[in-house]
N, C-alpha and C positions, 0 to 999 in steps of 0.2 A: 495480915499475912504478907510477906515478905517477896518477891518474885522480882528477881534483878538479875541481869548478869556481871557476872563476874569482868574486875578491870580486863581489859587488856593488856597484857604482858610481852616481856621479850616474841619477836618471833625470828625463825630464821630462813633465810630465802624465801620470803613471800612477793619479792618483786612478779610481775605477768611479763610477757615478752613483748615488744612492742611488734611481732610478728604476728601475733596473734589474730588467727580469722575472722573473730567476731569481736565487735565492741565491748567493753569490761562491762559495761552493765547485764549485754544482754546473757553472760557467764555463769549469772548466781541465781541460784532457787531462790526464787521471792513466794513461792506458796507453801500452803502449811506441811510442815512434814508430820509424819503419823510419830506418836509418843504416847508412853503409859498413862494410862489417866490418873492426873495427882490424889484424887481424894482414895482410889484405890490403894496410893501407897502410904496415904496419912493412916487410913482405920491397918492396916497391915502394919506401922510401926505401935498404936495406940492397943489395938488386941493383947499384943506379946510383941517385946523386947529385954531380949538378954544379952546381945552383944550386937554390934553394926552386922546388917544383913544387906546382901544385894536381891530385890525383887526384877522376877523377866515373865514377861507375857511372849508363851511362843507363836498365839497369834498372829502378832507382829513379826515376828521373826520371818514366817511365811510370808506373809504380804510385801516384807524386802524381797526376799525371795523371787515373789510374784514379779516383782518394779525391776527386778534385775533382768530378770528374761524377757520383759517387755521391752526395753530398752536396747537389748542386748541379743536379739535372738541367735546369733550363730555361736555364741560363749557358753560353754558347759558351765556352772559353777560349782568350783569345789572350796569347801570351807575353808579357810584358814585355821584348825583345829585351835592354835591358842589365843585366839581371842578369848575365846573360853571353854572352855573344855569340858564343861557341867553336862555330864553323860543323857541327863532329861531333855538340852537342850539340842545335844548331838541327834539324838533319836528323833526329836520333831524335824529336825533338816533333814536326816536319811528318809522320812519320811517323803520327803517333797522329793523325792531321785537328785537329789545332789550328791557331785564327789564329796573326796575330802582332801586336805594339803595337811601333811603333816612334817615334824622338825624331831621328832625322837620315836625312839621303839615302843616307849611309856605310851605316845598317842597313839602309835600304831595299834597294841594293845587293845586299848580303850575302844578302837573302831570296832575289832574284830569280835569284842565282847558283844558288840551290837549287832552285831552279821552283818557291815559293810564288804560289800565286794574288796577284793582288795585290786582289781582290776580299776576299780574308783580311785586307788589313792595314790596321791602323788609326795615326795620324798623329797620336799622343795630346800629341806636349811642344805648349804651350798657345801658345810663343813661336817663330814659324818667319819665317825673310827670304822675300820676295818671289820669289828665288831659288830657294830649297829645296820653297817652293809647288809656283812652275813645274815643276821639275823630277821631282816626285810626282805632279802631274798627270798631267804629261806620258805618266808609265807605267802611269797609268791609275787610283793612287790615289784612291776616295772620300769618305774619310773623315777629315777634319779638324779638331779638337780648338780650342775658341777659350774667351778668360774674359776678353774686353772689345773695347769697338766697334774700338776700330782694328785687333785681328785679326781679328775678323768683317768688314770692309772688304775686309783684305786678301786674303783668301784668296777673298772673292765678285767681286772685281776681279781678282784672276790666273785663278780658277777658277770661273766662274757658277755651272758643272755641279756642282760639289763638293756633299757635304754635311757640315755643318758642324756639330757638336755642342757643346752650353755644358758649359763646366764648373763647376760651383758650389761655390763654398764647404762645405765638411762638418766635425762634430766632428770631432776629432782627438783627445779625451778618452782617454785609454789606451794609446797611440802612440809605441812610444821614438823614433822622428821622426816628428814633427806637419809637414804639406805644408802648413797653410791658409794660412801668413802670406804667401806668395812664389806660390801658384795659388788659384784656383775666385774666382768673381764672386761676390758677398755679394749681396742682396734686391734693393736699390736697382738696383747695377750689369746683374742679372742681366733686371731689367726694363727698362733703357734696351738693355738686347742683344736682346732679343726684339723692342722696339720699332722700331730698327734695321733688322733682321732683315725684317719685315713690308713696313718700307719701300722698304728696296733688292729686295723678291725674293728674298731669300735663302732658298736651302732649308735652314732649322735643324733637322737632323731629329732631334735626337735632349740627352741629357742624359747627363752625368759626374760621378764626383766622385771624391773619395781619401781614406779614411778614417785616413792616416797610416799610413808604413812599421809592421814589428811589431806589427798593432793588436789588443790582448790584452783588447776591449770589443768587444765582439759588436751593444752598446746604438749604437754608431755608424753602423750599417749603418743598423738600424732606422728611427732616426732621419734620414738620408740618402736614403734611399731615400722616404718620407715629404714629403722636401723635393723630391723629384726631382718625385712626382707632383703637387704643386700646382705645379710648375711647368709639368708635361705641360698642364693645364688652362689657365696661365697663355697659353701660347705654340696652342693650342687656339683662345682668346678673339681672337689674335690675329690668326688665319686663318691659324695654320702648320698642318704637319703631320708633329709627332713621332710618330715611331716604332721608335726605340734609344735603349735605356737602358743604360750602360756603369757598371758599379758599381766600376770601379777593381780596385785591388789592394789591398799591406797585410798578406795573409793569411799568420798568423804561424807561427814556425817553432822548434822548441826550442831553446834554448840552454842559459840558468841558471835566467831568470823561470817561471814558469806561465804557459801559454798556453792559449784555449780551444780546442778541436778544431775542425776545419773542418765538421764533421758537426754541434755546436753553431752554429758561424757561419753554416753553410748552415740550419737551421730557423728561424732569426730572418730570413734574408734570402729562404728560399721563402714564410716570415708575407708578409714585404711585398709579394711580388711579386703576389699575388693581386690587388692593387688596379689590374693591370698587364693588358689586354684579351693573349690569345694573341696575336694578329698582332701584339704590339710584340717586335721583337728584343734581347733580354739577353745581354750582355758581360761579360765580365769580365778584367783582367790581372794577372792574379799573374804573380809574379817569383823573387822570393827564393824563394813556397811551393813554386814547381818544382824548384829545382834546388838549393838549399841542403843537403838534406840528406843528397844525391846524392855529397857532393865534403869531402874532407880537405884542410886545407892543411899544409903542409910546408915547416918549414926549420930551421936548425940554430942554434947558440948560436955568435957567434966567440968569444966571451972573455968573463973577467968583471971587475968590480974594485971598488975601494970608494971613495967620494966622499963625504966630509963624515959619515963613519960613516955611509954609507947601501951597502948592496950592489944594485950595476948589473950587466945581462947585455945584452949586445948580441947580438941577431940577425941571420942575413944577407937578414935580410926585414923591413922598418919600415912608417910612414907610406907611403911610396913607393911598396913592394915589394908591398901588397896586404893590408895590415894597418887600413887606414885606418879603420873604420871600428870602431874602440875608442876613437876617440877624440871619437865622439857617442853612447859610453856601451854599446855593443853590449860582451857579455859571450861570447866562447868557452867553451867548455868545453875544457880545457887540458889534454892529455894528453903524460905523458915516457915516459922508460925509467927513469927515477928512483922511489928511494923513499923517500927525507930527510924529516926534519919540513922541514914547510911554514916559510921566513922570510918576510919581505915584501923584494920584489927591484922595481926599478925595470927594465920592458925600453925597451933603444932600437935604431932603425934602426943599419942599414950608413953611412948618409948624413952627410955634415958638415954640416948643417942642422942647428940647435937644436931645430927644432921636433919633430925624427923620433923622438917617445918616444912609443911603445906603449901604455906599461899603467905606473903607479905604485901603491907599496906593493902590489905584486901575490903574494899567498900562492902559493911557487909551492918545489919540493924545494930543499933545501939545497944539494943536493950535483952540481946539474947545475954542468955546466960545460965549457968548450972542446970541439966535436964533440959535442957530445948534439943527436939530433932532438927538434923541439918540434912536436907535433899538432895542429893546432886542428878540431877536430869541426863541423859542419855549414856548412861554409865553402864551400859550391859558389856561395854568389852572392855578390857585389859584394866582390871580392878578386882576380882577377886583370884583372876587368873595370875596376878601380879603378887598376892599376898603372901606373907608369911607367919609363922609365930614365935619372931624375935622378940626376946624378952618374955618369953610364955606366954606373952596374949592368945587369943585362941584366934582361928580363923574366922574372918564372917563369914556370917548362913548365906545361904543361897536359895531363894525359895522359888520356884517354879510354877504356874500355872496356866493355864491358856481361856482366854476367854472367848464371849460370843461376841465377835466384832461384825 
């Protein structure tokens, strides 16, 4: 049986600061992180397979949970809703009194089906129509997320009552996806929104930021949060009155890289919070850190063949199918039934799309092939939440259960 990880590929901004408090070593979880048990997910593809499924133990999901607020005690957490959205797995988190963060009306929905407070939930995508305003208002949403004048307009014009937090620009130093280029308001901007703000009435109650998906730099928070408070100050001078500070998400998750523990990320981020009076309320949205580790992905090989002296293996799960995110450098950890020396293999989608290839020169057994399951370990977020059914494929299942841990 096969249990390797996958090469390491492109990354981007992984340099550390040479500012940083602590030494790079003592930075990175070197003990075991909690993960599904594999043979649970071998007899689960060997039972019944009909198309690639992703399996989630929400056990685990609590137990993140748990590690978050241990770590963390003055952070609410509210879920990042699309990490994954699978309504089974929604319900075990509302279960543990978590918020929730949502980016459309569709999730907002989704919560209410469950009887989430909607006092819990926060309206974090920075970009919302007029529409989608209304409509969150409407059910009683307060909390809306803005990072330039004309969404602060918008949301104080559909929603007086709302309150509306900035989101600011933050390092992204460390980050296999960096958020700053496409969200957060930078200095300048972030001061013509508070100026704004002041002028229409606007109640800005509060400050965001995102220190970039996987963020394996601890020195980001610090630094963010830092920025968050002269801005509390800034918007202060201005005769507002903040008082939520939402520290985003990011919070990273094992794969192949080193990552620092949350127990480190939380004492860099309780350092800064002290500068923070009790009465202000602390957020946060992890995503990935809930439930990633929680869920196997699952699918099989169709075939293999060789192209230009290169060996290919096609998947019945690609770009499309829920894999997508190898192709911004994210490394699985790649588990067979195989035991071959490692070749390098090119994987591709099901899909007649050029584009739908996986993994290149990917070290991965010789001797898979036709019918062998391929595993992918901590896959419980943004893989089926990512999927589609281009080309008719059908969606992977999604199987759910919780065990006695």
């Amino acid at each position: 049986m096969g249990d390797r990880p996958s090469s390491i590929a492109r990354s981007r901004q992984n340099a550390f600061p040479k500012s940083s408090a602590q030494p790079q070593e003592q930075l990175f979880d070197t003990h075991p992180e909690v993960s599904l048990d594999f043979e649970i997910v071998r007899q689960a593809a060997r039972q019944k397979y009909t198309r690639p499924f992703l399996i989630v133990d929400t056990a685990i999901v609590r137990e993140k949970i748990a590690r978050f607020r241990a770590a963390l005690p003055r952070v609410k957490l509210h879920y990042a809703v699309k990490a994954n959205p699978d309504r089974r797995i929604l319900k075990a988190i509302a279960q543990e009194d978590a918020g929730f963060e949502i980016a459309s009306t569709a999730e907002l929905d989704l919560l209410l089906t469950l009887g989430v407070p909607v006092s819990e939930v926060f309206y974090s995508n920075p970009v919302k129509s007029r529409d989608s305003i209304a409509y969150a208002a409407a059910r009683g949403v307060e909390w809306f997320a803005v990072d330039s004048v004309d969404e602060l307009r918008r949301v104080h014009e559909v929603a007086p009552q709302a309150k509306p937090y900035l989101r600011i620009a933050a390092p992204n130093i460390g980050s296999d996806w960096p958020l700053s280029g496409k969200f957060g308001a930078g200095v300048s901007d972030a001061r013509e929104i508070v100026a704004t703000a002041a002028k229409l009435g606007a109640d800005l109650a509060g400050v965001t930021f995102h220190v970039g998906s996987q963020c394996r730099n601890p020195e980001n928070w610090r630094v963010a949060i830092e920025k968050a408070r002269a801005l509390f100050e800034a918007m202060q001078k201005a005769g507002l009155k903040p008082r939520m500070l939402d520290i985003g998400g990011g919070f990273p998750v094992r794969h192949v890289k080193p990552i620092p523990s949350i127990e480190v990320i939380g004492a860099v981020v309780n350092e800064g919070l002290k500068a923070f009076p009790e009465e202000v309320q602390v957020v946060a949205e992890p995503g990935r850190y809930v439930v990633s580790d929680a869920g196997y992905f699952v699918c099989r090989v169709l075939g293999t063949a060789v192209r230009a002296g290169k060996r290919w293996m096609h998947w019945d799960a690609g770009l499309f199918g829920g894999v997508i995110e190898t192709t911004e450098g994210l490394k699985y950890r790649i588990r067979t039934d195989r035991s071959g020396p490692d070749i390098p293999w090119t994987v591709g989608g099901p899909t007649c799309d050029s584009v739908d290839v996986v993994l290149r020169d990917e070290p991965l057994p010789s001797d898979l092939q036709e019918g062998d399951f391929v595993y992918l370990k901590n896959a419980g977020a943004y893989t089926t939440a990512y999927a589609s059914q281009f080309n008719g494929f059908p969606l992977p299942e999604v199987r759910v259960f919780e065990s006695k841990r």
